[in-house]
C-alpha positions as CSV (number, residue, x, y, z in Angstrom):
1,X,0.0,0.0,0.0
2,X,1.9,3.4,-0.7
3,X,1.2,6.4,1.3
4,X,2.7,9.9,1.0
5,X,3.2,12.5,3.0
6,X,1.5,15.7,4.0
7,X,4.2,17.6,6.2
8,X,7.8,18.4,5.3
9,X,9.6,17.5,8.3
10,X,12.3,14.4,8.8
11,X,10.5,11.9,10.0
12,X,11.6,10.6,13.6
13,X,11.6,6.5,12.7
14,X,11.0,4.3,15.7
15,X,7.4,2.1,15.7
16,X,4.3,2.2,17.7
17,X,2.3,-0.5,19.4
18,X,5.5,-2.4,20.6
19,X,3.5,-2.5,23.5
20,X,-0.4,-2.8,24.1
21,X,-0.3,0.0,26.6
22,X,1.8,2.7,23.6
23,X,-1.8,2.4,21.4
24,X,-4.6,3.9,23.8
25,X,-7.6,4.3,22.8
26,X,-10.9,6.2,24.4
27,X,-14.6,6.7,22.9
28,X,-16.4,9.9,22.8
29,X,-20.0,9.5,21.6
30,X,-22.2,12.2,21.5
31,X,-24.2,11.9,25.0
32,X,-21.1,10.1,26.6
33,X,-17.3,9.7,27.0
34,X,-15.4,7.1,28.0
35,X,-12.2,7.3,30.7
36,X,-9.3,4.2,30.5
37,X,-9.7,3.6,34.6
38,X,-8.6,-0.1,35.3
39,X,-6.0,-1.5,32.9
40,X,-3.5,-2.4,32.6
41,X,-3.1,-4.4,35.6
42,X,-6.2,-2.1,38.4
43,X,-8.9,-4.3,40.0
44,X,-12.6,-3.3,39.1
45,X,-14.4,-1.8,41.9
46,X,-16.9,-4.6,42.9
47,X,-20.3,-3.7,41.5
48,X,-23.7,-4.6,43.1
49,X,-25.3,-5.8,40.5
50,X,-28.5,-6.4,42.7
51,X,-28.4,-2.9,43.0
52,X,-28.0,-2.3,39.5
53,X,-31.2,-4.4,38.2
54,X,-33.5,-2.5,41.0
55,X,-32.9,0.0,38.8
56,X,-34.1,-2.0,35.6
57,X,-37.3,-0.6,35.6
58,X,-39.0,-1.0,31.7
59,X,-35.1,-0.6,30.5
60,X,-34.3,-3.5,28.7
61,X,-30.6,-2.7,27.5
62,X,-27.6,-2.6,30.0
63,X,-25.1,0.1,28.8
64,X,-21.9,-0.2,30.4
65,X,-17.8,0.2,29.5
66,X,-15.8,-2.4,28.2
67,X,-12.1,-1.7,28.6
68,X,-9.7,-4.6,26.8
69,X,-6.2,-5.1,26.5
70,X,-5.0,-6.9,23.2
71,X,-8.2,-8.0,21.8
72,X,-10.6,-6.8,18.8
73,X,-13.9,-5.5,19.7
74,X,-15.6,-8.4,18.0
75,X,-13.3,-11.3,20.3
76,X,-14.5,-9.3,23.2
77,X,-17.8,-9.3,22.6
78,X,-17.4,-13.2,22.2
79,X,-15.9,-13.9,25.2
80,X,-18.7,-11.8,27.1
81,X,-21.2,-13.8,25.2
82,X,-19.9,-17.1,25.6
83,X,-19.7,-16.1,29.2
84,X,-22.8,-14.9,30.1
85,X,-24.3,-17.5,27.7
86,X,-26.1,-15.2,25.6
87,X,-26.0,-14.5,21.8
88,X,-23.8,-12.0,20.1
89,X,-26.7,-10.3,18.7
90,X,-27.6,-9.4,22.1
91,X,-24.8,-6.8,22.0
92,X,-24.4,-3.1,20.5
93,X,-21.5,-1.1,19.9
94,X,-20.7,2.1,18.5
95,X,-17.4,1.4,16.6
96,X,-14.5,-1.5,16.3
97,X,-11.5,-0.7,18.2
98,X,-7.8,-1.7,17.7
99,X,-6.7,-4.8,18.6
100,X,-3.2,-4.3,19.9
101,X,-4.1,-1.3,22.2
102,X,-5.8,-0.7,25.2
103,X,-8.9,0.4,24.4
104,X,-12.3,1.3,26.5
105,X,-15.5,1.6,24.4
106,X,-19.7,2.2,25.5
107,X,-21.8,-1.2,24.5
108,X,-25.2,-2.3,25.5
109,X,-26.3,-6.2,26.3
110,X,-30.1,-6.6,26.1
111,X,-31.7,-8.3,29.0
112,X,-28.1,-10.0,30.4
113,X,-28.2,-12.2,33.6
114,X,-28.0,-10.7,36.8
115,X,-26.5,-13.8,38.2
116,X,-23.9,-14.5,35.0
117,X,-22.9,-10.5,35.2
118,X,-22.1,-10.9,39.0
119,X,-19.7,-13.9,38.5
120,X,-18.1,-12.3,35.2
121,X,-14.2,-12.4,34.7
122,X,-12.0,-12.7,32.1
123,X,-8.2,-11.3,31.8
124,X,-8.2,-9.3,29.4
125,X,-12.0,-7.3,29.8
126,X,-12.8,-4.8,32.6
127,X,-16.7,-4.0,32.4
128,X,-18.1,-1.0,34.8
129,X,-20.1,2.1,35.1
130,X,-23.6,0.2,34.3
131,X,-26.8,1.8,33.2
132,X,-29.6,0.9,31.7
133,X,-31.9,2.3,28.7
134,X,-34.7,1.4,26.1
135,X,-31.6,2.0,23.4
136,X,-29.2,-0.1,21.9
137,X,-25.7,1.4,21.5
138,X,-24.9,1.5,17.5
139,X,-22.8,3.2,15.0
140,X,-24.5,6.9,15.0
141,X,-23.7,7.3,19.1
142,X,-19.8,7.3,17.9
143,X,-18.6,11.3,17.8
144,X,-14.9,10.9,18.2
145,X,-12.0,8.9,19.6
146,X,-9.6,10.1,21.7
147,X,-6.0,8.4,20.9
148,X,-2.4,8.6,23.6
149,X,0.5,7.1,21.3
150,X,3.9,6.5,22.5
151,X,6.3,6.0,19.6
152,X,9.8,3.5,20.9
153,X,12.7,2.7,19.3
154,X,13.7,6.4,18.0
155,X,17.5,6.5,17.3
156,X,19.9,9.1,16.1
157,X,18.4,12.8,18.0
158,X,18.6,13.9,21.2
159,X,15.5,14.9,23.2
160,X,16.1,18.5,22.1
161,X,16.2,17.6,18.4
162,X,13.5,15.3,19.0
163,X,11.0,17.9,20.2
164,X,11.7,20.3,17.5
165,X,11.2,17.9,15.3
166,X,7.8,17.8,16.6
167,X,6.6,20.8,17.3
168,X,7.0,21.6,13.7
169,X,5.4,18.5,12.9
170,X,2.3,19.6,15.4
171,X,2.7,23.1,13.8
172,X,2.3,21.9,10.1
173,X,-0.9,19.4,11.3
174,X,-2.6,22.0,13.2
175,X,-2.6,24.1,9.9
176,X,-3.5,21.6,7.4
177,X,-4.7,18.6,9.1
178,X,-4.2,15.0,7.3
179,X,-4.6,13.3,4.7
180,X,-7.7,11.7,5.2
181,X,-6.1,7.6,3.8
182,X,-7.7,4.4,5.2
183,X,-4.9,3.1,7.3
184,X,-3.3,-0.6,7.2
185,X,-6.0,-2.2,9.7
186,X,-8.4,-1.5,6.6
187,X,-6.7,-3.6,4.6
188,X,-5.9,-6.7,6.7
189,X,-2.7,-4.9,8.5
190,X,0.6,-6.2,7.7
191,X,-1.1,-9.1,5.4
192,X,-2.5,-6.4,3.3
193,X,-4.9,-8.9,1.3
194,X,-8.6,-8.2,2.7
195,X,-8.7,-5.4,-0.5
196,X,-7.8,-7.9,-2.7
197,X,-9.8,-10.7,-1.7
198,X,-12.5,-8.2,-2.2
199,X,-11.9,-7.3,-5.5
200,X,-12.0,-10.9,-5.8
201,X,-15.6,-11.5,-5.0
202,X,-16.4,-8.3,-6.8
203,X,-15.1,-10.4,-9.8
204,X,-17.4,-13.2,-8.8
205,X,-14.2,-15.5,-8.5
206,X,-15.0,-16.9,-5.3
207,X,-12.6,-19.8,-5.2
208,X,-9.6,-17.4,-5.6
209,X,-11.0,-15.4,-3.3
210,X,-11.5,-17.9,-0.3
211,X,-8.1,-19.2,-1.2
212,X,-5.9,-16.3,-1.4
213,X,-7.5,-15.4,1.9
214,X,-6.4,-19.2,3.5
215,X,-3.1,-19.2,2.0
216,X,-1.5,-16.0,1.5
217,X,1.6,-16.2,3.3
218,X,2.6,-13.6,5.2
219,X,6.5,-12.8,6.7
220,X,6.0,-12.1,10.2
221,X,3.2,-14.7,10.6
222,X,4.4,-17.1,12.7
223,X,6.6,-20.0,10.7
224,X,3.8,-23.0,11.8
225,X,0.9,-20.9,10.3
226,X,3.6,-20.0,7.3
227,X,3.7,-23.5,6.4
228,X,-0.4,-24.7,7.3
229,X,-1.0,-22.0,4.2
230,X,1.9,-23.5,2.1
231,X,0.5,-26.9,2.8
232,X,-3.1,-25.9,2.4
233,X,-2.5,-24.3,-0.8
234,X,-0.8,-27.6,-1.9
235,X,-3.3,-30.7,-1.0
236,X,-7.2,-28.5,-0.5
237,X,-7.4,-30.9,1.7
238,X,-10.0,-29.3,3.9
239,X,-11.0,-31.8,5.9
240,X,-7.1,-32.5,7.2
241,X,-6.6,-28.8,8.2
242,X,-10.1,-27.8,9.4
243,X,-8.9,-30.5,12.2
244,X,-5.3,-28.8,12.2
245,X,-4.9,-25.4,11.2
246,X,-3.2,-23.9,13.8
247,X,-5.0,-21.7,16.6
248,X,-5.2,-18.0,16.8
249,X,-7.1,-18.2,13.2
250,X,-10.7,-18.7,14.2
251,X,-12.1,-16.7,10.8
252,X,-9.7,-19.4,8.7
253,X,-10.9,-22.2,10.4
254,X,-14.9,-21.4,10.1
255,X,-13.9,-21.0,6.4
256,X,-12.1,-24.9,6.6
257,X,-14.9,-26.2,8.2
258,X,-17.3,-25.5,5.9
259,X,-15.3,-26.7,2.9
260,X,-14.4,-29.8,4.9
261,X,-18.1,-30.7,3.9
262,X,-18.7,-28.5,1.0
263,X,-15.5,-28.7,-1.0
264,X,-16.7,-26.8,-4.0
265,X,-18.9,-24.5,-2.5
266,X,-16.8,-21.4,-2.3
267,X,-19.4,-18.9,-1.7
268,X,-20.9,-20.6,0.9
269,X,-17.6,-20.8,2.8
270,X,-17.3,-16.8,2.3
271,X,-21.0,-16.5,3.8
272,X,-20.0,-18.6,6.8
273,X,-18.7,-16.2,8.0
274,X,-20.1,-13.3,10.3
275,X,-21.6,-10.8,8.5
276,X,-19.6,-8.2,9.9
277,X,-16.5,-9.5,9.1
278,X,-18.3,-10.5,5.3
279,X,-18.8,-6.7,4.9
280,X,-15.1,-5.9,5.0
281,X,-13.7,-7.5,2.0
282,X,-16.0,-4.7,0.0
283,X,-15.5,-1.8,1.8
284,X,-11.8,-2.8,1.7
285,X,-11.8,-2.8,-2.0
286,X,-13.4,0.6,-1.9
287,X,-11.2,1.8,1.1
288,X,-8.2,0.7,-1.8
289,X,-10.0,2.9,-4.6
290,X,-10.4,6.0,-2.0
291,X,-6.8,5.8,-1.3
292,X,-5.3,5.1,-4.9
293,X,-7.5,8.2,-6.7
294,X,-5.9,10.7,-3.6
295,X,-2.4,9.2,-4.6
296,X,-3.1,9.6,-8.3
297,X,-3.6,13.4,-7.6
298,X,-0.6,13.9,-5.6
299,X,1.0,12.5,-8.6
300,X,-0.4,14.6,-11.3
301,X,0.4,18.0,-8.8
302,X,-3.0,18.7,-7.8
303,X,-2.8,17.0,-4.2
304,X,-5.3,18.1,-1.6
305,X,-6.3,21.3,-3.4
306,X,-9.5,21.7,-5.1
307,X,-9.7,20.7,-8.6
308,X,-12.1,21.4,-11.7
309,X,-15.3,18.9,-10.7
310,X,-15.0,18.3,-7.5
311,X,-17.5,17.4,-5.2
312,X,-17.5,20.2,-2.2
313,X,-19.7,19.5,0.8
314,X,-19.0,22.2,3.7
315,X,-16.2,23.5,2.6
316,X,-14.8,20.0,2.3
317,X,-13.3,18.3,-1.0
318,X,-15.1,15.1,-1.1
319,X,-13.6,11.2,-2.9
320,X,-15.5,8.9,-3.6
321,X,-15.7,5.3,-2.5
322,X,-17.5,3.4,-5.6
323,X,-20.6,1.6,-5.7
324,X,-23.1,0.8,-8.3
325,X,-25.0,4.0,-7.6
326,X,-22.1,6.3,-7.8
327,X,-22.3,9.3,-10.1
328,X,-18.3,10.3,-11.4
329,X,-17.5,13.8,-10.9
330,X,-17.2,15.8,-14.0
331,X,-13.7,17.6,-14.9
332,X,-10.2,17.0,-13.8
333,X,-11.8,15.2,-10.9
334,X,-13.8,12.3,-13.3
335,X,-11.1,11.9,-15.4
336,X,-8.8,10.9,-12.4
337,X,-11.7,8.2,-11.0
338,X,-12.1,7.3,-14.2
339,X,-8.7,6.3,-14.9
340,X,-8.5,4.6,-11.5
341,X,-11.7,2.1,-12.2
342,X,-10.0,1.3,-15.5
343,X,-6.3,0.6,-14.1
344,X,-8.1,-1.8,-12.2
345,X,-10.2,-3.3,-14.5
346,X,-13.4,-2.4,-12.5
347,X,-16.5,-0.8,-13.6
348,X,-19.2,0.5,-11.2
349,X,-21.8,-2.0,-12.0
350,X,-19.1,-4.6,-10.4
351,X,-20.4,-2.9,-7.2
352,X,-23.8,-4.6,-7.5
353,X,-23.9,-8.8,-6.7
354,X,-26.7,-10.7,-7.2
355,X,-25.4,-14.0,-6.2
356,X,-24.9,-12.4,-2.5
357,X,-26.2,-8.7,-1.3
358,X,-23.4,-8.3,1.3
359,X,-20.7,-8.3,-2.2
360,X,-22.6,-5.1,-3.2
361,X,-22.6,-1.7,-2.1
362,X,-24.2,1.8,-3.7
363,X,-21.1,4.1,-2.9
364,X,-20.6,7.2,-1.5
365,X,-18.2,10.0,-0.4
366,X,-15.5,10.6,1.7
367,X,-13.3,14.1,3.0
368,X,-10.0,14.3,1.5
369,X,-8.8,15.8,4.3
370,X,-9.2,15.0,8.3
371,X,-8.7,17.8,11.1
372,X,-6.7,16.7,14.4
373,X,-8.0,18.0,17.6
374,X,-6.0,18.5,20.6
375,X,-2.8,17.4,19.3
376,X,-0.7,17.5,22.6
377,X,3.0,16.3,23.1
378,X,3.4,14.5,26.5
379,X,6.5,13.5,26.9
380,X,9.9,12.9,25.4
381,X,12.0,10.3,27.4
382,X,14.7,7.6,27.6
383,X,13.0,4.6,26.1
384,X,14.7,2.5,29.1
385,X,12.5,-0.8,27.8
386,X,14.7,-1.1,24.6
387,X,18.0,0.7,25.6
388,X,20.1,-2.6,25.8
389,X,18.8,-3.7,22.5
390,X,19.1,0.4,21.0
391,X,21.2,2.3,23.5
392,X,20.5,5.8,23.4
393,X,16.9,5.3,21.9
394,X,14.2,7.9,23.0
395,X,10.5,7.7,23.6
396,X,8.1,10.0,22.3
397,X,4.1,10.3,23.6
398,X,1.1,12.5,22.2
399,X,-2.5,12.5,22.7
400,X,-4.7,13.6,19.8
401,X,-8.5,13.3,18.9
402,X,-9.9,12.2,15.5
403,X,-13.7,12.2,14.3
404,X,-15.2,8.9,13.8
405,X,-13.7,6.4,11.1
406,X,-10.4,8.1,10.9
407,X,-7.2,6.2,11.4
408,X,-5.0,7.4,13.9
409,X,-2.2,5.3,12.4
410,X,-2.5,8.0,9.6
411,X,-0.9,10.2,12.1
412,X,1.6,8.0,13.7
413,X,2.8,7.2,9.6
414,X,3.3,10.8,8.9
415,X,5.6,11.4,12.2
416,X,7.8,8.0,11.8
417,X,7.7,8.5,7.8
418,X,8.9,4.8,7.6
419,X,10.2,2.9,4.6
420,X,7.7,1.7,2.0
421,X,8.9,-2.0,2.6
422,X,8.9,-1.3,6.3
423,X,6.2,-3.8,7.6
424,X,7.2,-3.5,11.3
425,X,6.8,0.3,12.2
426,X,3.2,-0.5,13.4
């Protein structure tokens, strides 16, 4: 995936999310805002949930904040589930958050167990501050998220240097903001394939869909799950690795088990998944589009500036993300999505499936640009958990807040500026 650059200043190298606790992540919705309290490593104050149910009344929803440590949202919510044995649909939340973080996030459970609730525990989840309402917690209660980064391993600048390298960084942001890219997690993070397994289905090629998303190798994937896709890709013999495929790849192995019993139903193994995870592959594709007409413009010189057809919605230079609905700009503007759809050999009506509703999607617009609010510098330190390996190394941490669906690994890229082949900055 190539990214350019917005600001002008060195970047300062190092990598984030070395650690859970450097990626921390806190939810703002728009009648509530969410505090990190307990992790890492604080006990919950104990809750009375008899208490808490007296206060049930007609309320049918429990609203209450989830804190996790190295988990996505959606394993969360299945441990909760499995826990208080009650279904996954039974939950609501207002956005995914990063996996390797520490993240805490509003969600609802409707009509949980008193008894399960008061007996729940699991490692890596703190739940507290309960509530109750008539409403489920969804996608339009998400205003903002409010990010603390601290960036390790930076070499070759003392703390002075350091800091004036960032406050001309925080100078340039404040004035122009970012450019508004779908980050890596978009696309399947250092695997980078979830884009093109969705171009895949778009195509209607579901076998080479299903298998480039059970085989694709990836470097820093561990060496047994390295080989399980070399060997997979080898025998399809589903059956064998349904049984085998190694742990830690739950999404692969719902895939295996369906083929173990439907070997030449590809599809079907696609829609054997959860929905929400089914949704992706698309909006990844489209997410790839977005990014690749922004690029295209910063290669023909017109950047972030407003050209001849653009689409202008207060004050903002809209993109589009393609769907069978989508109207092309005229001008400048249409001539640059138009040569993006035919680089790829796509064409609009692609967008619409009718083998499978969840491949399709009717398009719409996205800002060019993002603001950052409250970019902050915190602290600029020894990094004394890596000196041995990088003597001399320095830590740098920031807080920041980004409007929903904006990637603050957008940020974090444009400080590091990190080698195009550099998988292990994030």
């Amino acid at each position: 995936m190539d990214f350019k650059y917005i600001t002008t200043t060195k970047g300062i190298g190092g990598r984030i999310k070395q650690f859970c606790e450097d990626f921390i992540v806190e939810e703002i919705g728009y009648t509530y805002s969410t505090n990190l309290t307990y992790l890492p490593d604080k006990k919950v104050s104990e809750i009375n949930w008899k208490e808490v149910f007296e206060k049930k009344k007609d309320n049918d929803q429990l609203l209450v904040d989830m804190e996790k440590f190295n988990l996505s949202t959606t394993t969360a919510i299945n441990e909760m589930s499995r826990f208080l044995r009650t279904s996954k649909k039974r939950f609501g939340y207002a956005g995914l958050k990063d996996k390797r973080a520490m993240t805490v996030q509003r969600i609802s459970i409707y009509e949980p167990s008193e008894e399960r609730l008061s007996k729940f525990y699991f490692k890596n989840i703190k739940i507290y501050n309960p509530s109750w309402s008539k409403n489920r917690v969804d996608i339009g209660d998400l205003k903002q998220n409010r990010f603390t980064l601290t960036f390790r391993k930076i070499q070759g600048l003392t703390k002075d240097e350091l800091k004036e390298l960032y406050l001309d960084f925080e100078k340039q942001i404040n004035q122009q903001g970012l450019i508004n890219y779908f980050g890596e997690q978009r696309f399947g993070g250092t695997r980078n394939i979830t884009h093109k397994v969705g171009k895949l289905l778009l195509q209607h090629k579901y076998e080479e869909a299903v298998m480039m998303y059970l085989t694709e190798p990836q470097e820093l994937e561990s060496k047994e799950l390295q080989e399980a896709r070399a060997q997979l890709n080898k025998d399809r013999n589903f059956k064998k690795h349904a049984y085998d495929f190694p742990t830690g790849t739950g999404y692969e192995r719902v895939m295996l088990n369906f083929l173990a019993n439907n070997p030449d139903n590809y599809l079907g193994a696609f829609k054997a998944l959860p929905k929400a995870i089914q949704y992706l592959f698309i909006h990844a594709y489209q997410s790839y589009l977005f990014n690749e007409i922004i690029n295209e413009r910063i290669k023909r010189g017109c950047g972030l500036e407003k050209i001849d057809g653009d689409v202008v919605v207060n004050d903002e230079i809209m993109i589009p993300l393609f769907g069978f609905s989508s109207k092309l700009q005229e001008g400048l503007a249409g001539e640059i999505s138009h040569y993006i759809l035919d680089k790829e050999g796509i064409t609009l009506n692609d967008f619409y499936n009718k083998d499978h509703s969840v491949l399709s999607s009717k398009g719409d617009f996205r800002s060019i640009r993002v603001p950052v609010h409250d970019l902050k510098l915190i602290s600029i330190e020894e990094d004394s958990k890596n000196q041995e390996e990088f003597p001399g190394s320095l830590s740098l941490t920031l807080s920041f807040t980004l409007d929903k669906g904006n990637y603050a690994t957008n940020l974090a890229r444009e400080l590091i500026k990190p080698e195009a082949d550099d998988k292990r900055w994030c």
